[in-house]
C-alpha positions as semicolon CSV with decimal commas, in nm:
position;residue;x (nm);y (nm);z (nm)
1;X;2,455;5,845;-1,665
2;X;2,238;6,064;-1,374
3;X;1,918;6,075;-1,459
4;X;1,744;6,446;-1,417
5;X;1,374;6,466;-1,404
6;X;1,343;6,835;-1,545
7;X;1,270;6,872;-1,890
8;X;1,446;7,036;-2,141
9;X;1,408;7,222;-2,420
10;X;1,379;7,067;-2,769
11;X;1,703;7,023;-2,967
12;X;1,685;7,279;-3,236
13;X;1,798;7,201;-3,613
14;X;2,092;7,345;-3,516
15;X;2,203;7,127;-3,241
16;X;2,075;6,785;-3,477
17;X;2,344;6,922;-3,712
18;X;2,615;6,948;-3,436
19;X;2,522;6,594;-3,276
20;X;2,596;6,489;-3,644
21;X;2,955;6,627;-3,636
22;X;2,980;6,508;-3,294
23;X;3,269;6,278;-3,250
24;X;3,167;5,860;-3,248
25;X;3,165;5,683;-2,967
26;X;3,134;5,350;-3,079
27;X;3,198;5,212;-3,434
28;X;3,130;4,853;-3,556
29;X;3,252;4,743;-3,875
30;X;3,213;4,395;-4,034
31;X;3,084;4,253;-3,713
32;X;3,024;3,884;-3,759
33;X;2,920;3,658;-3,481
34;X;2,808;3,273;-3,518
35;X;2,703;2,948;-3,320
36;X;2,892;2,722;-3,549
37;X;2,618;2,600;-3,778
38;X;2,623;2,891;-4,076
39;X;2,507;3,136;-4,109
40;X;2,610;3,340;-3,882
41;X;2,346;3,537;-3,659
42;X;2,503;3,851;-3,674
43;X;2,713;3,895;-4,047
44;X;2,858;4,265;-4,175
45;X;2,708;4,462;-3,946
46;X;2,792;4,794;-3,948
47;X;2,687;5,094;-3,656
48;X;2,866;5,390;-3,560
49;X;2,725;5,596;-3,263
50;X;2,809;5,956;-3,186
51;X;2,834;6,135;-2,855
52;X;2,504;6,265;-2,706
53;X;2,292;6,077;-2,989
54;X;1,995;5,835;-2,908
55;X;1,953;5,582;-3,111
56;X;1,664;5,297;-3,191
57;X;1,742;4,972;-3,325
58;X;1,455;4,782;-3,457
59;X;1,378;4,460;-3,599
60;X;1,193;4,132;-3,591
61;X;1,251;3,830;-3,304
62;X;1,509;3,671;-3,399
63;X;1,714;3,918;-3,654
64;X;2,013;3,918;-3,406
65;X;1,952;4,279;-3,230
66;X;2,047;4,087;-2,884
67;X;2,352;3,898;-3,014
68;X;2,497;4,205;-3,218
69;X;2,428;4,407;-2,831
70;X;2,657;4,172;-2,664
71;X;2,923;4,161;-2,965
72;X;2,953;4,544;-2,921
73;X;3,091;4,483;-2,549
74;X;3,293;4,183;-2,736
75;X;3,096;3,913;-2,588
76;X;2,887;3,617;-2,719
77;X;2,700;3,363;-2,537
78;X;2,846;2,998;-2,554
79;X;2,873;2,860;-2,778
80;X;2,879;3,171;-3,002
81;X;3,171;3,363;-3,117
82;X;3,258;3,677;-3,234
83;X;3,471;3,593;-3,599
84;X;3,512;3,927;-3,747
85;X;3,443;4,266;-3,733
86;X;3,605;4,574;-3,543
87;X;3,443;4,722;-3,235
88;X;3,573;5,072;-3,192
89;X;3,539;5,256;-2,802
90;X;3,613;5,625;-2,826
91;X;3,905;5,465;-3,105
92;X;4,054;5,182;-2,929
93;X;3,963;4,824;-3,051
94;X;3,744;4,675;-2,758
95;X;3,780;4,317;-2,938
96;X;4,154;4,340;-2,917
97;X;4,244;4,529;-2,603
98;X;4,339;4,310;-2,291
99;X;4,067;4,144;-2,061
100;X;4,131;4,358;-1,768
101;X;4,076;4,699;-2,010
102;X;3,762;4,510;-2,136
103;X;3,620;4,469;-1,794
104;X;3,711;4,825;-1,717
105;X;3,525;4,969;-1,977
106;X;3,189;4,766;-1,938
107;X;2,999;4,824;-1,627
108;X;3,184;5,166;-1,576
109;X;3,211;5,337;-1,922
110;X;2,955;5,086;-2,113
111;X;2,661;5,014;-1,951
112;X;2,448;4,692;-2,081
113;X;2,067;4,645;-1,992
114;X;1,941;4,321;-2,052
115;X;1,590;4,188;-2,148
116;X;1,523;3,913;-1,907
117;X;1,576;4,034;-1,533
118;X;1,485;3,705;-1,374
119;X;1,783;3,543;-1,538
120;X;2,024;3,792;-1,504
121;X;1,995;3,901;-1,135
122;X;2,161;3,700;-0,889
123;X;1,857;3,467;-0,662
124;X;2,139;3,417;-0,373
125;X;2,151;3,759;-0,327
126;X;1,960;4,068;-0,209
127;X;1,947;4,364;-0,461
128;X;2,078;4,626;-0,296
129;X;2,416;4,432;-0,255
130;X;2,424;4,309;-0,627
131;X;2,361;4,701;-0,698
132;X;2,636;4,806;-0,459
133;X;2,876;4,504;-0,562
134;X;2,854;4,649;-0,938
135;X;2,916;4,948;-0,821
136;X;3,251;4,885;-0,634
137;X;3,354;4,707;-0,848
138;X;3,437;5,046;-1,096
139;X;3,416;5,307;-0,814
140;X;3,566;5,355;-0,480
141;X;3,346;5,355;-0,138
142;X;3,272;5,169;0,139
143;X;3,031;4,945;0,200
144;X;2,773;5,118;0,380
145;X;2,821;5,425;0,029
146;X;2,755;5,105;-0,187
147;X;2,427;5,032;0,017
148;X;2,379;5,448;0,051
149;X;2,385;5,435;-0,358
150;X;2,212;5,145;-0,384
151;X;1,866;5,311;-0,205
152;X;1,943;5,618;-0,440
153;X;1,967;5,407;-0,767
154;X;1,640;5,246;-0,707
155;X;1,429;5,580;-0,603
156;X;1,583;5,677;-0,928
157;X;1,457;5,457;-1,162
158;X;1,056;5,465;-0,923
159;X;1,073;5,214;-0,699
160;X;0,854;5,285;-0,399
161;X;1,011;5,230;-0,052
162;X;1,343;5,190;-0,211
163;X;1,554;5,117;0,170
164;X;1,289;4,807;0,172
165;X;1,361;4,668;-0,116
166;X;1,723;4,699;-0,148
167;X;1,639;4,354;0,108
168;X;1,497;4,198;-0,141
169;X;1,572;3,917;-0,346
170;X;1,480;3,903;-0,701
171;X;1,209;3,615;-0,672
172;X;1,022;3,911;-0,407
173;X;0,967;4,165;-0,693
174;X;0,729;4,205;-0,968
175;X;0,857;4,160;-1,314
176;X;0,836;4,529;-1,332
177;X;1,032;4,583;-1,002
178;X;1,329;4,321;-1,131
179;X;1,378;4,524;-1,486
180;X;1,432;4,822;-1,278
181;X;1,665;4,706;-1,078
182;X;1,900;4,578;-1,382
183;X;1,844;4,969;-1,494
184;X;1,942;5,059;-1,200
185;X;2,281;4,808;-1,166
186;X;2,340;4,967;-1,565
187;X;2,327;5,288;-1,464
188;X;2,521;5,316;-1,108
189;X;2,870;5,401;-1,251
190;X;2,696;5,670;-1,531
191;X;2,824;5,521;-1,825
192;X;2,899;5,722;-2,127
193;X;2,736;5,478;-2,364
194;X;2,420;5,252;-2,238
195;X;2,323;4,965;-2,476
196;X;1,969;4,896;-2,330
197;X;1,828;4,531;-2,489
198;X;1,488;4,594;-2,453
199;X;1,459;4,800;-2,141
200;X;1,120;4,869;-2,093
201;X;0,981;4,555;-2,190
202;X;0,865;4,452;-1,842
203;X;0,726;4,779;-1,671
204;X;0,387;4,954;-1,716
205;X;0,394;5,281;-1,954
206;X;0,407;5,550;-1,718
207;X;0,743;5,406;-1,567
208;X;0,793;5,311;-1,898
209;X;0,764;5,683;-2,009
210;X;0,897;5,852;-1,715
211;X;1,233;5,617;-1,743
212;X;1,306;5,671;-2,093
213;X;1,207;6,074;-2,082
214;X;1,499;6,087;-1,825
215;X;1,703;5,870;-2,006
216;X;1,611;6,120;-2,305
217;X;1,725;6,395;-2,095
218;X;2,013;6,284;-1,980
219;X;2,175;6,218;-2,320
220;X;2,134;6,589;-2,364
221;X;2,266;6,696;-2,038
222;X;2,585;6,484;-2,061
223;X;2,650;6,450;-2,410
224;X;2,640;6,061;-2,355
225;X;2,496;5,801;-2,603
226;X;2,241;5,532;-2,573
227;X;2,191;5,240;-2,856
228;X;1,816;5,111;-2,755
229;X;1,709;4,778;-2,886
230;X;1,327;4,746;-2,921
231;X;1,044;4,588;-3,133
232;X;0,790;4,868;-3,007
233;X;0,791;5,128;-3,295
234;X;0,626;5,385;-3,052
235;X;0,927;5,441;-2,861
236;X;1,199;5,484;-3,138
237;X;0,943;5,756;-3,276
238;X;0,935;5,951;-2,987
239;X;1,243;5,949;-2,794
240;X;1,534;5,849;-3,079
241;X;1,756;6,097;-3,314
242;X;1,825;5,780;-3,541
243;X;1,657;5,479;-3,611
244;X;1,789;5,137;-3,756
245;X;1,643;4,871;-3,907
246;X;1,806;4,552;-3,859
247;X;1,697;4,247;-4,067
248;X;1,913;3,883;-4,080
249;X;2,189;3,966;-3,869
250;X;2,281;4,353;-4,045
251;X;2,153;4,704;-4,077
252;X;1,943;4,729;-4,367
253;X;1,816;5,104;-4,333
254;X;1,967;5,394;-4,095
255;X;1,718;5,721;-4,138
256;X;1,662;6,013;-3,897
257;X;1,399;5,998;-3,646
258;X;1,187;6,255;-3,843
259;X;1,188;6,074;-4,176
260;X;1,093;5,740;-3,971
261;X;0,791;5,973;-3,848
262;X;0,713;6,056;-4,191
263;X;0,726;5,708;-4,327
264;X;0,420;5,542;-4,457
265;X;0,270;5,319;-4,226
266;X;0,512;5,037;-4,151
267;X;0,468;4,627;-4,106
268;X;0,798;4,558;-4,024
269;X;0,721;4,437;-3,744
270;X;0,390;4,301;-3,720
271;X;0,115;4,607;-3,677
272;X;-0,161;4,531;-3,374
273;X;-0,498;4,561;-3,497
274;X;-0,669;4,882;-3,452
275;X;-0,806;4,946;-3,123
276;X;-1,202;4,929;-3,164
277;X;-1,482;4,866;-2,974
278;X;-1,626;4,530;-2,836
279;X;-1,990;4,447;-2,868
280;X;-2,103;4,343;-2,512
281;X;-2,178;3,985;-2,424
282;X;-2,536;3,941;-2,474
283;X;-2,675;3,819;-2,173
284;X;-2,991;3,900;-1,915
285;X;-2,900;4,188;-1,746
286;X;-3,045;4,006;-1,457
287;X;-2,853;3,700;-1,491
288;X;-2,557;3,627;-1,188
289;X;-2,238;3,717;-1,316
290;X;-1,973;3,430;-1,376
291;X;-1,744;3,582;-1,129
292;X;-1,820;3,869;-0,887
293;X;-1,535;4,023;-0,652
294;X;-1,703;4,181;-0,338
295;X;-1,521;4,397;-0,121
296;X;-1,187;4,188;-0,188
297;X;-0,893;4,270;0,042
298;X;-0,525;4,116;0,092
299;X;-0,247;4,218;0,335
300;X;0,089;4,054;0,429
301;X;0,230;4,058;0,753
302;X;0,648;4,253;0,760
303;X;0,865;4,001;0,917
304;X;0,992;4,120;1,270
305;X;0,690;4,409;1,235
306;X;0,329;4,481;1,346
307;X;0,332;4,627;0,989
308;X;0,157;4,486;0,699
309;X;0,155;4,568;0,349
310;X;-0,149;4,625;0,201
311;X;-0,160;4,471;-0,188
312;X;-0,487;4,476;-0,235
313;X;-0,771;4,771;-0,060
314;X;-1,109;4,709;-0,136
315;X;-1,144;4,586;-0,462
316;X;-1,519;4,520;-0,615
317;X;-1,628;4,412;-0,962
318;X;-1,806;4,155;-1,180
319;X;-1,757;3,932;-1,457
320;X;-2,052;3,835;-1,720
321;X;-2,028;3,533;-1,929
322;X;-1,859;3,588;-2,263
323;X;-1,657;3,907;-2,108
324;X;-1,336;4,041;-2,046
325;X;-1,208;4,295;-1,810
326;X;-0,908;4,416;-1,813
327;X;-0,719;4,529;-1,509
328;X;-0,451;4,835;-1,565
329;X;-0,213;4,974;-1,349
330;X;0,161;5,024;-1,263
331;X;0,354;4,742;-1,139
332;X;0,282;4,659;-0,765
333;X;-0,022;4,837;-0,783
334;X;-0,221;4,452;-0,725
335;X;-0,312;4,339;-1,016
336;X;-0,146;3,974;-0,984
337;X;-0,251;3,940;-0,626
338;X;-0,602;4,020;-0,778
339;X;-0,639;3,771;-0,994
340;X;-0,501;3,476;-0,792
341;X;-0,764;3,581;-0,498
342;X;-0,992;3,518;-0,778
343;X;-0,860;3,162;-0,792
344;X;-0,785;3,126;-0,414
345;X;-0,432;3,050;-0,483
346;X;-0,395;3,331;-0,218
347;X;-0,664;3,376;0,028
348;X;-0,870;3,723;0,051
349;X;-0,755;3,867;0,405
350;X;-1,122;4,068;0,368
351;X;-1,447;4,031;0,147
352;X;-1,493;3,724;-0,106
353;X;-1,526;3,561;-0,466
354;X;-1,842;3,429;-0,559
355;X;-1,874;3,217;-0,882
356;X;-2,168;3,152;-1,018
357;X;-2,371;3,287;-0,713
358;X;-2,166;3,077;-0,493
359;X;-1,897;3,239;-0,224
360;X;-1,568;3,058;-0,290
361;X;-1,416;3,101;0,041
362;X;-1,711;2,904;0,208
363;X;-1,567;2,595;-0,002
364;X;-1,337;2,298;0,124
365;X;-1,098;2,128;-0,063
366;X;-1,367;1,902;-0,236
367;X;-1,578;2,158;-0,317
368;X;-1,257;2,339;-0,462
369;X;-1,194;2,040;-0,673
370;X;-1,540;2,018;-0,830
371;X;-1,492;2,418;-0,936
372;X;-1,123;2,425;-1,039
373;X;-1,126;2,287;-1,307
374;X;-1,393;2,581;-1,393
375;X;-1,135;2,862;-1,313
376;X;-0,765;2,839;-1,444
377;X;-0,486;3,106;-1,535
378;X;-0,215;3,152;-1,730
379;X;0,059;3,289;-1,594
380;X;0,301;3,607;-1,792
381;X;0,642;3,386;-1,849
382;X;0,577;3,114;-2,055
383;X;0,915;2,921;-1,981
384;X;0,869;2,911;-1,659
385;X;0,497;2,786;-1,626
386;X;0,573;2,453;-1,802
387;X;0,828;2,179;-1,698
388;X;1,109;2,166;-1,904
389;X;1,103;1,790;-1,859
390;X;0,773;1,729;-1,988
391;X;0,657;1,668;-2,348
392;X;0,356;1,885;-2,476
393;X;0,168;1,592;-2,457
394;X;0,209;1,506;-2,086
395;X;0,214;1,894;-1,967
396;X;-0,166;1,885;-2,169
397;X;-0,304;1,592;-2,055
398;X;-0,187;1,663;-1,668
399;X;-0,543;1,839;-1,551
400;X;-0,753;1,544;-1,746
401;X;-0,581;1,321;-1,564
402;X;-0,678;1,533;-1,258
403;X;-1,012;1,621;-1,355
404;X;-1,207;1,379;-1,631
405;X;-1,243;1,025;-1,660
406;X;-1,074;1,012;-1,993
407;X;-0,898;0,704;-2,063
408;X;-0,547;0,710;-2,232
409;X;-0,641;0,738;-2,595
410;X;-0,925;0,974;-2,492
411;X;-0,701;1,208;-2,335
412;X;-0,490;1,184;-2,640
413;X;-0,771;1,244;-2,858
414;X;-0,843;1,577;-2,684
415;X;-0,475;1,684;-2,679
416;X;-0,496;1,708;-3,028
417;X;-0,802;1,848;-3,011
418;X;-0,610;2,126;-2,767
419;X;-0,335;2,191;-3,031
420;X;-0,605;2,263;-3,324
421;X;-0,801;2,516;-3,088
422;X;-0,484;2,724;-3,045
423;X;-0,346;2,657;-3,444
424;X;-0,052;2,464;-3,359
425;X;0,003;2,115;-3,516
426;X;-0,038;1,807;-3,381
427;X;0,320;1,653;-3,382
428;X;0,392;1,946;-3,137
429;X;0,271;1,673;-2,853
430;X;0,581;1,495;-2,913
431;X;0,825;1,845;-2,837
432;X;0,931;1,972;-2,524
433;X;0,905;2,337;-2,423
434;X;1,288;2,424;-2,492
435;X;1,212;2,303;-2,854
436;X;0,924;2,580;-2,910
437;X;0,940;2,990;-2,891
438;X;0,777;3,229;-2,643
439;X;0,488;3,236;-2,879
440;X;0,391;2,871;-2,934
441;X;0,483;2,815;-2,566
442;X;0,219;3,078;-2,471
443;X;-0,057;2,898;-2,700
444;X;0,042;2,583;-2,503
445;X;-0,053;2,737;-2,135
446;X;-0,379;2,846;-2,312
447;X;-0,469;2,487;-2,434
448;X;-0,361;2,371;-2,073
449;X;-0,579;2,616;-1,957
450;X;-0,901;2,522;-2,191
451;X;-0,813;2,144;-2,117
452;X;-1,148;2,130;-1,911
453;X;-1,387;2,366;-2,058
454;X;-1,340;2,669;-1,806
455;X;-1,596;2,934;-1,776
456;X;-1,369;3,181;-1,645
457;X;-0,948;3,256;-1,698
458;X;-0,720;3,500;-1,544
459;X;-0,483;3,621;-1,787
460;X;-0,175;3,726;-1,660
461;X;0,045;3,939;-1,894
462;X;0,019;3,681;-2,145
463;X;0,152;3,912;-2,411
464;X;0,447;4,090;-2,222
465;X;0,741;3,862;-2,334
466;X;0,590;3,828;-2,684
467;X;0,706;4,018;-2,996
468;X;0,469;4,227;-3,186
469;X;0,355;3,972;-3,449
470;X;0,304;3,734;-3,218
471;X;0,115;3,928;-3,000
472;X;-0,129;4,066;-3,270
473;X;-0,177;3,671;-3,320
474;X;-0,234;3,579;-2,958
475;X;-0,499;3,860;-2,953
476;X;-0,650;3,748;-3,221
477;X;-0,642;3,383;-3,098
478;X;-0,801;3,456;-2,774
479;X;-1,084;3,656;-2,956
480;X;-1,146;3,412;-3,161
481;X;-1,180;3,151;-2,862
482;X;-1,324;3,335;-2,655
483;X;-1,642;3,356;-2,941
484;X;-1,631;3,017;-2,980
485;X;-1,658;2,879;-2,623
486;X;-1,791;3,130;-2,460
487;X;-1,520;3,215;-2,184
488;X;-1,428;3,504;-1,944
489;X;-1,123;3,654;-1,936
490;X;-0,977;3,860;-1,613
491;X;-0,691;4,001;-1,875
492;X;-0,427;4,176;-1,643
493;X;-0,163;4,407;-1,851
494;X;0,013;4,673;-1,911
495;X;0,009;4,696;-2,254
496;X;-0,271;4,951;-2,295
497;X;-0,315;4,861;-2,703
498;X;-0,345;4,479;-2,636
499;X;-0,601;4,580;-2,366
500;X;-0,783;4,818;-2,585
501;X;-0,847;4,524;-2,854
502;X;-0,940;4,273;-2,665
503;X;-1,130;4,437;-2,341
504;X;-1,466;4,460;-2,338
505;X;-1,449;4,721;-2,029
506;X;-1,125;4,837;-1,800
507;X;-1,072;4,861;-1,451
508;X;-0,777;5,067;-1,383
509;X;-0,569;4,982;-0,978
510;X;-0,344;5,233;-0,845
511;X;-0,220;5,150;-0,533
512;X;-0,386;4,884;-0,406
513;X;-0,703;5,061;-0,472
514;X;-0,951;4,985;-0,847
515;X;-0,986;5,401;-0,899
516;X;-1,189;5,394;-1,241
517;X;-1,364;5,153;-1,395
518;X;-1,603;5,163;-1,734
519;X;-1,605;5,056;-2,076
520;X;-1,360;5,021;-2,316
521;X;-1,445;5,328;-2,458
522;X;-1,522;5,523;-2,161
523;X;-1,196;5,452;-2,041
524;X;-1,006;5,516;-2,347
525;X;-1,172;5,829;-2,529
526;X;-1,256;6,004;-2,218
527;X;-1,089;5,927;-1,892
528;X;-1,178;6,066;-1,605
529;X;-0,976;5,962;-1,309
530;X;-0,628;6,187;-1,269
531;X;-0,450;5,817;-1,229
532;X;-0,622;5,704;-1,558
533;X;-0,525;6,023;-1,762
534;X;-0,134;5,982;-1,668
535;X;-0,189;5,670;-1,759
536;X;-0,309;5,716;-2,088
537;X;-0,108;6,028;-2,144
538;X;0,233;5,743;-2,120
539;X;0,131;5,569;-2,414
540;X;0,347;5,591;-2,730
541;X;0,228;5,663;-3,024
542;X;0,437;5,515;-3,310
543;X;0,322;5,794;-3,546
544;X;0,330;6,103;-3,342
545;X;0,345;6,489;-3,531
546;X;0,557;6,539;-3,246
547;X;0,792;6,376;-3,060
548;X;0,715;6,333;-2,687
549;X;1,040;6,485;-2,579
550;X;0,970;6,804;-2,788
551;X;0,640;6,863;-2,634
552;X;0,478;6,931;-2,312
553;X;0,292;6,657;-2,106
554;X;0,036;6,790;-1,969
555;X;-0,149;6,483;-1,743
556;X;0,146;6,350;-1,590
557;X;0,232;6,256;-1,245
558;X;0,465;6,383;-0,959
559;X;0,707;6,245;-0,692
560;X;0,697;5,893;-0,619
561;X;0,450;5,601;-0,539
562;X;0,361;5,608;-0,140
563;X;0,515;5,301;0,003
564;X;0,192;4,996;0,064
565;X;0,291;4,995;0,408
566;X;0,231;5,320;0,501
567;X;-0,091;5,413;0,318
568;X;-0,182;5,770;0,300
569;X;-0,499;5,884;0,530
570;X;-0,684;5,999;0,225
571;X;-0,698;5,983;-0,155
572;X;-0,351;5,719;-0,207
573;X;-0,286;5,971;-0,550
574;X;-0,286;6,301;-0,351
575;X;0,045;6,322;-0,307
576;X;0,134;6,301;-0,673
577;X;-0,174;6,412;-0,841
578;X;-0,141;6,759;-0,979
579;X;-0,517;6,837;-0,944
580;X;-0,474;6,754;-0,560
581;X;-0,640;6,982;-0,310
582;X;-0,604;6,984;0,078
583;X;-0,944;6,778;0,143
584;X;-0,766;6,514;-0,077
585;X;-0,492;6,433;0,183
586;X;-0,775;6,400;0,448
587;X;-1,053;6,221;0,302
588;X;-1,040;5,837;0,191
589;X;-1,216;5,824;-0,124
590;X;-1,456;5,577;-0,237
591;X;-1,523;5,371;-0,546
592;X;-1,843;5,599;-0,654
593;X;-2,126;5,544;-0,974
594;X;-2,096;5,811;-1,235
595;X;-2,407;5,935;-1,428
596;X;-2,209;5,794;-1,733
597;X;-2,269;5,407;-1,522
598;X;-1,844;5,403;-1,508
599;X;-1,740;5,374;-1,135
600;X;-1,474;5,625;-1,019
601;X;-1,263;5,701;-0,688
602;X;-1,256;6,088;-0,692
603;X;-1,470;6,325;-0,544
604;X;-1,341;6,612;-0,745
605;X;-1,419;6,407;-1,114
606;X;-1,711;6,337;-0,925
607;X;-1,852;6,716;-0,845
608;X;-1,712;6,795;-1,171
609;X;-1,448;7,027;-1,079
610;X;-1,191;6,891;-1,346
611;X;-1,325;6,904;-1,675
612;X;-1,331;6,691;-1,986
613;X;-0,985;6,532;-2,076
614;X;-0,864;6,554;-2,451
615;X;-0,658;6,247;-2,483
616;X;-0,739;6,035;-2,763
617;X;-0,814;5,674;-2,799
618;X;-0,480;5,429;-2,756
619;X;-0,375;5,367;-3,192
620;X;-0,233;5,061;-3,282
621;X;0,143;5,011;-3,225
């Protein structure tokens, strides 16, 4: 399926009506698939797909959308199995056909994108070869065209300095990065049906809204189909022709994307609360912050170069008692690498971290263990920050061990105490993480986190592998906490509505580089920054008049993102930013005060050369 950046025009009611008498590309009928216990996951479901139509398939954690995705290419993980049901490719019975035909039609004429990149990509192998192996395996070339295709796959789907990373193994890449390239593996042969599990659930929304308007466009160009599998209701409203409800393993509504549109208000799936504005800590303006970032800067060296590249350029903010800032940007942009300088789990290459007044960096390991316990994280996949071997109890009662004097009971005493903070029930001490969901795992790392009464936690994505519901109650969770004790939060996302709710001000990274930062509301009704417009103009809106890909974008970005090793001499946006000049490409910008108090890189926002911006505040999802 080639992906082809120029947009089209809007399919008319005419061509709706001919998609609808378009022949079907897939049919499932009576598709039943269980793990041996009844019921099944996955009973009587039911889904025919036509050529050239998009379709959405929503529904709640755990309604079956993933198992029913991997029935349709007649697979089921062990020990599930498939027990009934027809699956229908362009007529022919995929369930019946030979194994050979089966594994000719997926990879090369059915494309599946999974959910969880770190699990499906191979960790013994670099990514350009899995890319090029998948490939090869459907398509004749060589294997230097493999690698060629490879590099061309991944500056498809935006990844910056694409020969680079085709070296790189999975564990190198951002979460972001690693869902890319299982978009790109999925789309190297250009099937003519792509079943994408959740596709975007791991990148930031301007990748996430620059891959799917391509993937949009290419469904018209091409006539081919895509089934996507979501729980974010803002992305079947704007890019899907049909959208599907699925609730305890079948379909139990099919409606066009219009009358979805239309629809009152839905809570299928959990509504976020309503983005709104934070009061402000009250503290002395005077008083020192709890955390203050001054002139912060991290490189790493290239193997076999004199090159470096530069995560982190410069970065300067504070952090008041009671706060939270959230930190924005694409993926790779620094954000991560931010917040563990914060923590000196990676050391600043430039500048420093001063808590409380006091410069981290001048600290030895002792006085490093009198503050840690004062400054924790938790971290964006909650299976993998906890031992699997563990109990609750012993993962909990790990850093009171390491930093109290609690005796055995005592440090029982306050597990429990842990487990009522974040609403989960005591006998959940006894469990062990592969007995618990992404949701209850998550509240674990935060009690691990508030084991010692911190003053200050870096949140790290701690909503990105949590559905809907569950993130609405994690919000709500660390509002309420955060009330209650007091704490800062350094909350690193994404997800521009979670961010909106629980932020008390924004800085926004592009590049390396913090380019705007201001209060929620600055940020959100009136952004300033070209970076932070794009940004802003990505986000979804479950309830749009119009569909994204039947409108113009107007604040949207160009080309791709300038590799971190080679820097550009001036403003790091110029070369995408459509409001670019030629003093741009020559002059490094620098993190400026704005009459409104909001700090901003840009000279041109600065002299006022580019005018109010009209996009409005981020809605609930």
């Amino acid at each position: 399926m080639p992906l082809d950046a120029t947009r089209q025009a809007p399919a008319s009611a005419g061509q709706s009506r001919e998609a609808d008498l378009a022949p079907a590309i897939l049919e499932a009928s009576g598709l039943t698939v269980g793990y041996g216990a009844p019921p099944p996951i996955v009973a009587g479901f039911d889904l025919t797909i036509r050529r050239g139509e998009f379709v959405g398939l929503l529904g709640e954690s755990g309604c079956g959308k993933s198992t029913a995705a991997y029935a349709l290419l007649g697979l089921a993980r062990p020990p599930g199995r498939i027990s009934a049901g027809r699956v229908a490719f362009k007529g022919q019975d995929l369930l019946t056909m030979p194994a050979a035909r089966q594994r000719e039609i997926r990879g090369k004429h059915i494309g599946l994108i999974v959910q969880n990149p770190r699990g499906a990509l191979n960790p013994m192998l670099r990514v350009g070869r899995q890319i090029g192996n998948v490939w090869r395996a459907h398509n004749a070339g060589s294997a230097t065209r493999a690698e060629e295709h490879a590099v061309e796959m991944l500056k498809l789907v935006g990844i910056n300095d694409p020969k680079r990373r085709t070296e790189a193994f999975a564990h190198e890449l951002s979460g972001g990065m690693a869902q890319r390239v299982l978009i790109a593996i999925a789309l190297s042969s250009t099937p003519e049906l792509l079943i994408a599990d959740e596709p975007t659930s791991g990148l930031d929304v301007t990748i996430q809204a620059q891959l799917l308007d391509q993937m949009w466009q290419s469904t018209r160009r091409t006539h081919s189909s895509v089934l996507l599998i979501t729980q974010e209701t803002g992305i079947v409203a704007n890019y899907c022709d049909r959208v599907l409800v699925m609730r305890e393993g079948r379909i139990v509504e099919d409606m066009t994307a219009a009358a979805y549109r239309r629809a009152p208000r839905r809570s299928l799936l959990g509504a976020g609360n309503k983005a709104k504005t934070l009061a402000t800590p009250g503290e002395d303006d005077q008083a020192a912050p709890v955390l203050a970032v001054d002139h912060v800067s991290r490189f790493f060296p290239v193997p076999g170069s004199t090159k470096r590249v530069q995560a982190v350029s410069d970065v300067s903010f504070d952090i008041a008692a009671g706060e939270t800032l959230g930190l924005v940007g694409e993926s790779g942009s620094g954000k991560t690498t931010v917040g563990r300088c914060l923590l000196r789990l990676i050391e600043p290459s430039e500048g420093r971290v001063l808590y409380r007044g006091e410069p981290l960096n001048t600290l030895g390991k002792t006085g490093m263990r009198r503050i840690r316990s004062k400054l924790q994280i938790v971290l964006q996949d909650p299976y993998d920050s906890l031992d699997p071997r563990w109990s609750i109890l012993q993962t909990l009662s790990e850093p009171l061990k390491l930093h109290t004097d609690l005796s055995g009971a005592g440090r029982a005493k306050r597990v429990e105490e842990l487990l009522a903070q974040v609403d989960l029930p005591k006998t959940v001490a006894a469990l062990r993480p592969r007995d618990l969901g992404s949701g209850a795992l998550q509240r674990i790392n935060i009690a691990r986190a508030l084991a010692c009464a911190p003053d200050f936690i870096v949140l790290d994505e701690p909503t990105s592998v949590l559905a809907p519901a569950a993130r609405t109650s994690l919000v709500e969770l660390l509002l309420r906490l955060q009330a209650e004790l007091g704490v800062s939060f350094l909350f690193i996302s994404h997800d521009l509505t979670t961010v909106s709710q629980i932020c008390h001000r924004i800085a926004v990274m592009y590049l390396s580089q913090v380019v705007e930062v201001g209060t929620t509301e600055q940020v959100f009704r009136d952004p300033q920054h070209p970076y932070t417009r794009a940004l802003l103009a990505s986000h979804l809106d479950p309830h749009p008049e119009e569909r994204r890909v039947d409108r113009a974008v107007q604040e949207r970005l160009a080309g791709e993102i300038p590799s971190p090793i080679d820097l550009p001499k001036g403003c790091y946006l110029q070369s995408r930013c459509p409001h670019a000049v030629e003093r741009c490409a020559t002059e490094p910008q620098k993190l400026v005060r704005a009459a409104d108090g909001r700090m901003l890189r840009c000279w041109r926002v600065l002299a006022d050369e580019l005018g109010g911006s009209d996009i409005p505040l981020v809605h609930d999802a």
